[in-house]
N, C-alpha and C positions, 0 to 999 in steps of 0.2 A: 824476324820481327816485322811484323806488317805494320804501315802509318796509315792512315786517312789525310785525306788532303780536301778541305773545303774553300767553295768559291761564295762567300756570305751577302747574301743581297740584302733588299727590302723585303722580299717576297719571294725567292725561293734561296735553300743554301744547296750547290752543286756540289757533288759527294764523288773521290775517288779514290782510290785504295789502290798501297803498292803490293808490289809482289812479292813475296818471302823473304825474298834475298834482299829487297831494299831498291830496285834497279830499276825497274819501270812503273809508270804509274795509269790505272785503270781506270776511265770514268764509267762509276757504276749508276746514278741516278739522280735527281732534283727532287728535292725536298720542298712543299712547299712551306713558307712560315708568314706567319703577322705579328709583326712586330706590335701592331698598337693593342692587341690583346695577349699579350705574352706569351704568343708561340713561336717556340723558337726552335717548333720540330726532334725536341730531345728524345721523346720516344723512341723517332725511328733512327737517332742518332746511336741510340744505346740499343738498339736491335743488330744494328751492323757493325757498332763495337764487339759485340759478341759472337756475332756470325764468323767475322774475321778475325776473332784475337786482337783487335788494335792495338800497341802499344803505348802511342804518341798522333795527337792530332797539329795537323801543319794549318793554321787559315792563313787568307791569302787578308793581306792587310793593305789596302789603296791608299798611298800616297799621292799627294799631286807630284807631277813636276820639280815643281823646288824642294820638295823634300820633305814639306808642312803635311800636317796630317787636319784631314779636313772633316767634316761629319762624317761619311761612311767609313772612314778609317777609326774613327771613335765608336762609330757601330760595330766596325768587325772585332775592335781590341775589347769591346765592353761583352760581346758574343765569346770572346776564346776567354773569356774570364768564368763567366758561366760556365762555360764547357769544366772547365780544371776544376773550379770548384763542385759540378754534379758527378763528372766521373772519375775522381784523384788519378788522371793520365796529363802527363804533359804534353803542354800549348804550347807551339812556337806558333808567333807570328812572321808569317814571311811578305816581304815587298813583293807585291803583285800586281805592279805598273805597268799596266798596257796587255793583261794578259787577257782580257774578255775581248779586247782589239784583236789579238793575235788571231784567237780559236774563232773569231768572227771571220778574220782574214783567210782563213785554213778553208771554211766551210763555204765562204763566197767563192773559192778559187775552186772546190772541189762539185761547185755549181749546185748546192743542197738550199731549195726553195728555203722562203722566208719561214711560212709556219713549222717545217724543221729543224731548221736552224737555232728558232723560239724554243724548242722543245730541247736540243739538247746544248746550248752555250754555254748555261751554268756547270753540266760536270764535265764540259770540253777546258773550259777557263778552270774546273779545281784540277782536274790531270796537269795542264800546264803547272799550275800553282806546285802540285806536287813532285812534278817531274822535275819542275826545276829546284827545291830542296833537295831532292835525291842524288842528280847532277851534282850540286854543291857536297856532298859527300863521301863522292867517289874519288875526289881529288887526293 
């Protein structure tokens, strides 16, 4: 059963896809979307639904800190509402606090210029997103 795991912005959602078995998670590409003209990139969402079989899509859902859920976390939950009700596959949301930091951190350390890094954050931040629902599974 393959998941999808997405990193939901303002303006691109970063797309990555697990492995058959469940076990690791792939960043395959950035989506771009506009939210103020209602794209929200479902096309090519449901292109790679079908590419890959998806079973189950994971967004990554931003918390602050204390736990409150703040606008973009109301964007990503109102985003995976959308999702379930266009393609009847189940949405989890998952806490994905500090993961666009991390894959920031990975990519600074791995010394990958700025325009790079621009280009692939969002499906490095849904890999983590989805690596770490996968992680939580295997327990």
């Amino acid at each position: 059963m393959r998941i999808m795991g997405l990193d939901v912005g303002s303006k691109t959602v970063g797309v990555a896809i697990s492995d058959e078995m469940g076990w690791t998670a792939q960043g395959i590409e950035t989506i771009p979307i506009d939210e103020e003209k209602n794209n929200f990139g479902f096309d090519r969402v449901e292109q790679i639904i079908k590419e890959y079989n998806v079973e189950k899509i994971v967004v990554g859902f931003p918390k602050n800190m204390n736990n409150t859920v703040g606008p973009r976390g109301q964007a990503s939950k109102s985003y995976a509402e959308k999702l379930e009700n266009n393609f009847q596959l189940p949405v989890l949301l998952w806490d994905e606090r500090l993961s666009t930091m991390a894959a920031e951190r990975v990519l600074l350390e791995a010394d990958v210029s700025r325009k790079k890094r621009k280009k692939v954050i969002d499906k490095m931040a849904a890999s983590m997103i989805l690596q770490g629902y996968l992680d939580s599974q295997q327990l």
